[in-house]
N, CA, C and O of each residue as an XYZ file, in Angstrom:
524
protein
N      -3.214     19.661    -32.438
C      -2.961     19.285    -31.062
C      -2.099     18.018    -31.048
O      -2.438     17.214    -31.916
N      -0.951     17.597    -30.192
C      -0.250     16.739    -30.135
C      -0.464     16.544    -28.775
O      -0.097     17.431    -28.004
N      -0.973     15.577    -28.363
C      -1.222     14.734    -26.865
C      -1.197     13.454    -26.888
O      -1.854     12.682    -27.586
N      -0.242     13.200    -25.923
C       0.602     11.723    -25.256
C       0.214     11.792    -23.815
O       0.498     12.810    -23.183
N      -0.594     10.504    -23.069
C      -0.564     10.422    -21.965
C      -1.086      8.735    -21.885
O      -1.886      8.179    -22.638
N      -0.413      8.206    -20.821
C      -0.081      6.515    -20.477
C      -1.285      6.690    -19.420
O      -1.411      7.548    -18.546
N      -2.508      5.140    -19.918
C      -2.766      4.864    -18.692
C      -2.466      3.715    -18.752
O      -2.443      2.993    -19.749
N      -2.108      3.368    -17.231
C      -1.338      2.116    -16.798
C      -3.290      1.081    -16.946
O      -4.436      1.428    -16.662
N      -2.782      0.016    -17.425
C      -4.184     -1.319    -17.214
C      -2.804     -2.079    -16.732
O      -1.704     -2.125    -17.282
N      -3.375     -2.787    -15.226
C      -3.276     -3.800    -14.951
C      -3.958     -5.098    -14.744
O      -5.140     -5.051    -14.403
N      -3.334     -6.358    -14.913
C      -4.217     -7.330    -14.987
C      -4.800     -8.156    -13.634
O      -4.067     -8.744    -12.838
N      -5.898     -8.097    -13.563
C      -6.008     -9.027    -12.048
C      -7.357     -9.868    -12.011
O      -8.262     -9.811    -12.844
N      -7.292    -10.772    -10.712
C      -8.055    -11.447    -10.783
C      -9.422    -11.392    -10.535
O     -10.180    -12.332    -10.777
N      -9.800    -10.225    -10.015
C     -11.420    -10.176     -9.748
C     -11.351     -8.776    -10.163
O     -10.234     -8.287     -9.992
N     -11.971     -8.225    -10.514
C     -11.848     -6.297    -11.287
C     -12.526     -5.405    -10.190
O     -11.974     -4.356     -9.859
N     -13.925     -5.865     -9.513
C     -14.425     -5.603     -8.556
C     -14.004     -5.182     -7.370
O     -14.103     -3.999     -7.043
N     -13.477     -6.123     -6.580
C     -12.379     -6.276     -5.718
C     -11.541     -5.499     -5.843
O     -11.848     -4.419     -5.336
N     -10.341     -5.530     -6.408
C      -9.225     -4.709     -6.707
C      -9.805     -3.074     -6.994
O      -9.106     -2.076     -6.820
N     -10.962     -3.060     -7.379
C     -11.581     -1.500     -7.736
C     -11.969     -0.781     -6.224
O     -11.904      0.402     -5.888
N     -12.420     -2.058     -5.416
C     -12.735     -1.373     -4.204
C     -11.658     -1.380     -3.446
O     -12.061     -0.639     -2.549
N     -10.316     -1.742     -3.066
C      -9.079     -1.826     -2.734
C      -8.481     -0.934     -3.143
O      -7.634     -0.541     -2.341
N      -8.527     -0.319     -4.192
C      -7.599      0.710     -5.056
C      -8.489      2.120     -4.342
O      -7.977      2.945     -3.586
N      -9.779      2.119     -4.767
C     -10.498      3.334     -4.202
C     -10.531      3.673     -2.702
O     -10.480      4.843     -2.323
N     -10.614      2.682     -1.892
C     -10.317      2.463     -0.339
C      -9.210      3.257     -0.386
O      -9.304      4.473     -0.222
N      -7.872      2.552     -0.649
C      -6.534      3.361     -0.145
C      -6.234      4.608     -0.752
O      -5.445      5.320     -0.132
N      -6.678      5.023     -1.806
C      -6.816      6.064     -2.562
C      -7.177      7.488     -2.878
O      -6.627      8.508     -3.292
N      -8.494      7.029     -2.444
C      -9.851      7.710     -2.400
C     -10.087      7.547     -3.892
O     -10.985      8.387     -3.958
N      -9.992      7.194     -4.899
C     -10.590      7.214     -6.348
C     -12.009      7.015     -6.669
O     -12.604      6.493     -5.727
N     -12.632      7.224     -7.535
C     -13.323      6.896     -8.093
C     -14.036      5.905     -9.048
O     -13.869      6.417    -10.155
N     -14.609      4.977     -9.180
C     -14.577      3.938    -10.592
C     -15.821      4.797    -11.431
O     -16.996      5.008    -11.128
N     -14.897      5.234    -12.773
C     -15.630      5.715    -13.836
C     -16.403      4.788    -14.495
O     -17.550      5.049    -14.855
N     -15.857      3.696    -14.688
C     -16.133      2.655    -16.029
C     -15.910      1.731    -14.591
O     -14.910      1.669    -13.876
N     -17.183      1.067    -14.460
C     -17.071     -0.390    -13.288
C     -17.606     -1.360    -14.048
O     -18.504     -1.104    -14.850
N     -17.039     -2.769    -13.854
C     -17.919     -3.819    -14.316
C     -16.827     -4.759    -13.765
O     -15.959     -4.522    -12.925
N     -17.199     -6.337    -14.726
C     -16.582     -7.753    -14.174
C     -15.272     -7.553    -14.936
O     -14.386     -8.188    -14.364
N     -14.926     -7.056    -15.763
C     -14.253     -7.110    -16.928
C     -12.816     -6.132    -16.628
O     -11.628     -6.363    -16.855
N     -13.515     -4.955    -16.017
C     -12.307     -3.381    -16.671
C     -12.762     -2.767    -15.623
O     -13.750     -3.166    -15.008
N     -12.196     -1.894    -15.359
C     -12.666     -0.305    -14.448
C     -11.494      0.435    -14.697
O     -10.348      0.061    -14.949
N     -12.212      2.052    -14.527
C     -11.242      3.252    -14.525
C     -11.242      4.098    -13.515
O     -12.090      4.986    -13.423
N     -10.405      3.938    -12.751
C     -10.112      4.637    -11.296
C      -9.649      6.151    -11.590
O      -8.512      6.235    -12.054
N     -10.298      7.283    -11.408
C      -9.933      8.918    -11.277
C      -9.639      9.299    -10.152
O     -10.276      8.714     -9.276
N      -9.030      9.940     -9.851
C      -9.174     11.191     -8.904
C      -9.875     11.997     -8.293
O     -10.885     11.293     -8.334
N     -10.225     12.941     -7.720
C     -10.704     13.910     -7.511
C     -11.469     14.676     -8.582
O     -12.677     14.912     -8.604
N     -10.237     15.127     -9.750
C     -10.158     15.926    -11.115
C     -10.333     15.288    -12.161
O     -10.255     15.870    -13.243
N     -10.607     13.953    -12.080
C     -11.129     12.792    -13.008
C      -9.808     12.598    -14.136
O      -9.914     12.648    -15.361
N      -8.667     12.385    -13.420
C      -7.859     12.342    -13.950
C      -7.383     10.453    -13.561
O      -7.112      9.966    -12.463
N      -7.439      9.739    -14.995
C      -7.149      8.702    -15.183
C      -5.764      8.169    -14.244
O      -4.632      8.585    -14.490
N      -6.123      6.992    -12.924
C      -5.181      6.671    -12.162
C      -4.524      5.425    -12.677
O      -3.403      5.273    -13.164
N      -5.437      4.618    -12.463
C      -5.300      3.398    -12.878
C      -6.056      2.362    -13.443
O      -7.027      2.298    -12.688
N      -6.228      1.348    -14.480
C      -7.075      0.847    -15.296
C      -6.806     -0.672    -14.818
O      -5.685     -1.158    -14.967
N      -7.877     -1.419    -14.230
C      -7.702     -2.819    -13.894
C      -8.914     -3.396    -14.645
O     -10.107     -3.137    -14.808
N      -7.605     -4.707    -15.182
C      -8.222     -5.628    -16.362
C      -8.922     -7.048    -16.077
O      -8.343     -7.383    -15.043
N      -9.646     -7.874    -16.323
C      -9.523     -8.984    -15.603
C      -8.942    -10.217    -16.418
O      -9.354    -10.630    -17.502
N      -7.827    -10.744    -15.610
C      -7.173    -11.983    -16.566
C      -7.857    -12.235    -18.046
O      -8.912    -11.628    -18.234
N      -7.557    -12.742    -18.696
C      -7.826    -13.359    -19.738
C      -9.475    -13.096    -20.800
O     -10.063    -13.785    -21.634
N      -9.730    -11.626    -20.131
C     -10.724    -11.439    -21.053
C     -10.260    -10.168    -22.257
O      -9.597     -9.132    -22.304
N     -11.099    -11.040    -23.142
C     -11.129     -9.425    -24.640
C      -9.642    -10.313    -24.820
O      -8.808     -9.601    -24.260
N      -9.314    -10.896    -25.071
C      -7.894    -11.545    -25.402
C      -6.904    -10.665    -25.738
O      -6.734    -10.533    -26.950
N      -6.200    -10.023    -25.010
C      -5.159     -9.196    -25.077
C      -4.579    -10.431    -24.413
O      -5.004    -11.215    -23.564
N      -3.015    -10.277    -25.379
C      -1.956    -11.199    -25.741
C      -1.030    -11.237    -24.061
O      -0.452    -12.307    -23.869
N      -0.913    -10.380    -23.141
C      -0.116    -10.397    -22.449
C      -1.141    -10.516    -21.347
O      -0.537    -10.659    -20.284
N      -2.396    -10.515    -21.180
C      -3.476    -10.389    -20.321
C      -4.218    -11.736    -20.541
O      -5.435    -11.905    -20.627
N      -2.893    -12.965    -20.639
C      -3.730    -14.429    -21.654
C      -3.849    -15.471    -19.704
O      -4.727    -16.094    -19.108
N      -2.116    -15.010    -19.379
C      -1.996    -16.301    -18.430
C      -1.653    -15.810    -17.216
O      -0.627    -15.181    -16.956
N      -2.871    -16.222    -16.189
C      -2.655    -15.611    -15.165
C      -1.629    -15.917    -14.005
O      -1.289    -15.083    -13.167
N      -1.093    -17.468    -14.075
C      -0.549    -17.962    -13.646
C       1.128    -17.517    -13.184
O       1.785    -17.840    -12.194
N       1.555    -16.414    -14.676
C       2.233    -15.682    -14.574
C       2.312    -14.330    -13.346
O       1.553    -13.371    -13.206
N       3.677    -14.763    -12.496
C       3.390    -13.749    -11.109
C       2.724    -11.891    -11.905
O       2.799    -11.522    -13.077
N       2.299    -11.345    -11.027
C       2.265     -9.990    -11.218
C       2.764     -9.331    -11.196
O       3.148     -8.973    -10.083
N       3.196     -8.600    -12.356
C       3.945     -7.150    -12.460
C       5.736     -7.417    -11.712
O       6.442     -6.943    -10.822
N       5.787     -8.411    -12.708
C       7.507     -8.592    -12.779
C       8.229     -7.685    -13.564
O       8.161     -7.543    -14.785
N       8.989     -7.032    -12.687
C       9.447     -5.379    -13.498
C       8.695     -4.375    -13.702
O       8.875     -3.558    -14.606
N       7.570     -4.339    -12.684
C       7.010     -3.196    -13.109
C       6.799     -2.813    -11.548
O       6.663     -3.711    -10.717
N       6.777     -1.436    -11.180
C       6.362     -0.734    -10.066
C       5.063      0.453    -10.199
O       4.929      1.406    -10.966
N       4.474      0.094     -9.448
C       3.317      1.150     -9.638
C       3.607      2.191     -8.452
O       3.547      1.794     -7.288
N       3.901      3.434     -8.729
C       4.558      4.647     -7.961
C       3.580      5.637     -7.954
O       3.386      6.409     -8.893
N       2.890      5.622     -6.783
C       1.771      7.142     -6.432
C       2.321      7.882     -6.048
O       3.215      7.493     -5.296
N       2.256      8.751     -6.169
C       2.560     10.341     -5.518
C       1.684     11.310     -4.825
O       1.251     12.253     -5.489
N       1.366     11.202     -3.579
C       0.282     11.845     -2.919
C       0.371     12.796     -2.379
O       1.475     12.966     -1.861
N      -0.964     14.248     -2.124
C      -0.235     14.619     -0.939
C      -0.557     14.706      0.556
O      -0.355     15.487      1.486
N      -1.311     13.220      0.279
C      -1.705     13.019      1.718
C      -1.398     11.305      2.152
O      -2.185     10.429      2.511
N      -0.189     11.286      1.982
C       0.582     10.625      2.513
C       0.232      9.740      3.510
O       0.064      8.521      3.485
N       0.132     10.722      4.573
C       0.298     10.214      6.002
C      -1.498      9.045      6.154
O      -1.733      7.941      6.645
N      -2.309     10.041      5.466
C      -3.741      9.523      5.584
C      -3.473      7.917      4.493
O      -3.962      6.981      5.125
N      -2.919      7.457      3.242
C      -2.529      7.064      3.041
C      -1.945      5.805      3.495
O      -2.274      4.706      3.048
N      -1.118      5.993      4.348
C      -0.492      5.048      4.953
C      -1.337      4.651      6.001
O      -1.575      3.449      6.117
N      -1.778      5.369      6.700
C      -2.912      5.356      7.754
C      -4.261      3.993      7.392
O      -4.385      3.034      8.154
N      -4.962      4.135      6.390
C      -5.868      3.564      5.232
C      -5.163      1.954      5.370
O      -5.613      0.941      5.905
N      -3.664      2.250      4.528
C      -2.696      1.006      4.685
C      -2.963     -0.004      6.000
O      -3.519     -1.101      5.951
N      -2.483      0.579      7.039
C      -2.541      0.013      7.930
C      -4.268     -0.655      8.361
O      -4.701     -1.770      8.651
N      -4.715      0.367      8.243
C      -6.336     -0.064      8.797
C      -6.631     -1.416      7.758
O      -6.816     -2.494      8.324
N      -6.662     -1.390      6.770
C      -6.908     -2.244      5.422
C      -6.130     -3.681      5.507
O      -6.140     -4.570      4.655
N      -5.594     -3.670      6.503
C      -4.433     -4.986      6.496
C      -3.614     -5.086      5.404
O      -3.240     -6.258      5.382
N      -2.857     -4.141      3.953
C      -2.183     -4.241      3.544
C      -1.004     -4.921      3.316
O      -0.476     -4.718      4.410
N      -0.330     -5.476      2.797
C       0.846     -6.408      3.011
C       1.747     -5.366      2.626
O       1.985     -4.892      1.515
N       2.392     -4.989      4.240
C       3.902     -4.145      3.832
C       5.220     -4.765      3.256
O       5.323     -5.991      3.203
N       6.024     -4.114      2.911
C       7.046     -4.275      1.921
C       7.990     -3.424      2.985
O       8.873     -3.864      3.721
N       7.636     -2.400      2.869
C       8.629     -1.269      3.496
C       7.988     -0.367      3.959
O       7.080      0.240      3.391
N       8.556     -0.129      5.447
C       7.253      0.462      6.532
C       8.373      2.582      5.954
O       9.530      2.847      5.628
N       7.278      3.307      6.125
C       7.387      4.401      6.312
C       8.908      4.910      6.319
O       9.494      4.741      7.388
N       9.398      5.318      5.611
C      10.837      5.422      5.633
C      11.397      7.186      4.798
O      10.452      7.639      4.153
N      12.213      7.781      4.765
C      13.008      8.481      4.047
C      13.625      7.990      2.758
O      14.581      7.218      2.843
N      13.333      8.229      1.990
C      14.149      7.737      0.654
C      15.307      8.498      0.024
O      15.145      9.381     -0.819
N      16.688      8.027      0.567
C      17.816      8.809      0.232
C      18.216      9.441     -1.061
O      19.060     10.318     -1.242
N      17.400      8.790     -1.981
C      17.519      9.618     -3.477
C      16.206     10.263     -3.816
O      16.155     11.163     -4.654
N      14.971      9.751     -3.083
C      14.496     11.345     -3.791
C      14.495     12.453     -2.625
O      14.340     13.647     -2.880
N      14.677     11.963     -1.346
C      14.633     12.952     -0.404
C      12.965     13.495      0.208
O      12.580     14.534      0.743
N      12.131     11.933     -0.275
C      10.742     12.307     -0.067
C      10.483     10.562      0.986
O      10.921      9.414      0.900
N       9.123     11.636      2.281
C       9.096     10.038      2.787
C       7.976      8.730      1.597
O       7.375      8.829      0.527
N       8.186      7.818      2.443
C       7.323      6.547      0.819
C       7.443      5.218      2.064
O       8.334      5.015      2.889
N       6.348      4.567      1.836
C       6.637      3.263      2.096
C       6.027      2.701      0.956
O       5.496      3.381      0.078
N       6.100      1.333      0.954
C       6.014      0.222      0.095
C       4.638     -1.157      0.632
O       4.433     -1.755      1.688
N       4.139     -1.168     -0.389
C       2.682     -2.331     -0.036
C       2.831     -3.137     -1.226
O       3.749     -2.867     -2.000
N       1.912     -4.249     -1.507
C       1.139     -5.295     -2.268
C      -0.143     -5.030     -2.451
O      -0.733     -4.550     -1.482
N      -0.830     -5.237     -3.581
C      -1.839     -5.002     -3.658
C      -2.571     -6.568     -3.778
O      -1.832     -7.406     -4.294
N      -3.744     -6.983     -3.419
C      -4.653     -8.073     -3.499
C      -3.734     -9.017     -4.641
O      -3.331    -10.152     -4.389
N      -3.557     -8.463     -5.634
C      -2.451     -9.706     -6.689
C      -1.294     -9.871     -6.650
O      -0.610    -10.762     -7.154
N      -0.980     -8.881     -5.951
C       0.493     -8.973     -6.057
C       1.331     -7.802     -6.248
O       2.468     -7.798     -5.776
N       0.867     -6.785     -6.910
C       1.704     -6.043     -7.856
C       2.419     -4.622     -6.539
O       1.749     -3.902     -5.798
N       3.667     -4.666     -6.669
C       4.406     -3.605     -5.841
C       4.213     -2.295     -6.126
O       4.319     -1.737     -7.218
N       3.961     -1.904     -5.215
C       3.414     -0.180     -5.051
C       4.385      0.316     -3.836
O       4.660     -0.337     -2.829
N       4.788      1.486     -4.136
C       5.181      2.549     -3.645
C       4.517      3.405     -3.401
O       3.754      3.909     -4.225
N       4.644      3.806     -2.148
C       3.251      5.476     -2.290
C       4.558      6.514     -1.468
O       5.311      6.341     -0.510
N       4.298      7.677     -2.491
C       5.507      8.657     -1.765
C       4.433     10.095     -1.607
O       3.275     10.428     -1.854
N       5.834     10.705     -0.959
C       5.306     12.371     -0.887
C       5.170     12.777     -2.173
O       6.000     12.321     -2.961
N       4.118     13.715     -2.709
C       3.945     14.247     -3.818
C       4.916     15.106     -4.168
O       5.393     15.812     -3.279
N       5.397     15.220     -5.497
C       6.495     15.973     -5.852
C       6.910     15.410     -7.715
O       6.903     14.369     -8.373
N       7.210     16.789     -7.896
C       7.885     17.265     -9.575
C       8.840     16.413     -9.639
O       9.342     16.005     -8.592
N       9.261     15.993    -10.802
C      10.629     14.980    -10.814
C      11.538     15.957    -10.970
O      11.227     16.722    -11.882
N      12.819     16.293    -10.276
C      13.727     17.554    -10.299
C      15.010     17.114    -11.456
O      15.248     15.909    -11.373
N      15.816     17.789    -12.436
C      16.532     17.116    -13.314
C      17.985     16.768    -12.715
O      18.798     16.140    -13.394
């Protein structure tokens, strides 16, 4: 068997928090909860997202928190409930970025939020990457 699959860990400041923020707008699950780590699933218990907390278990890039969040990195959902989604957004007081829009290159609607640390999220219409 040859299997490759990325789960994203991000680093933040309370693990708790951010677990109930992520599952709120989401709907996820926390598999693995504690002060430390959690593993957010799906529906199908399919690994979403992994939040770390600053500076524990000393991972080298997970040292200084002081460093902004997720410089160069975008966290991109793909849903297909969108609209409920954004809906959640709004109720949640979210910090928008980019309200509800058409996106001229993928041709799917998406707006744009912040999450509790910082880190930029996109949430779009669900869809195959086309070549």
């Amino acid at each position: 068997m040859n299997r490759s699959k990325l789960d994203t860990i991000i680093a933040v400041k309370d693990v708790p928090a951010s677990a109930r923020w992520y599952q709120a707008l989401f709907n996820l699950h926390n598999q693995h909860g504690g002060e430390h780590f959690a593993v957010l699933t799906n529906q199908a218990d399919d690994v979403i997202i992994c939040l770390h907390k600053w500076g524990a278990h000393d991972h080298p890039t997970m040292m200084d928190k002081e460093i902004p969040a997720g410089n160069g990195l975008i966290l991109y959902f793909k849903t297909d409930n969108l609209k409920d989604v954004h809906k959640k957004a709004v109720t949640l007081g979210c910090r928008t970025e980019e309200e509800l829009h058409l996106n001229p290159n993928s041709r799917r609607m998406e707006f744009a939020l912040r999450d509790p640390d910082g880190y930029f999220i996109i949430v779009t219409e669900y869809h195959e990457y086309e070549g």
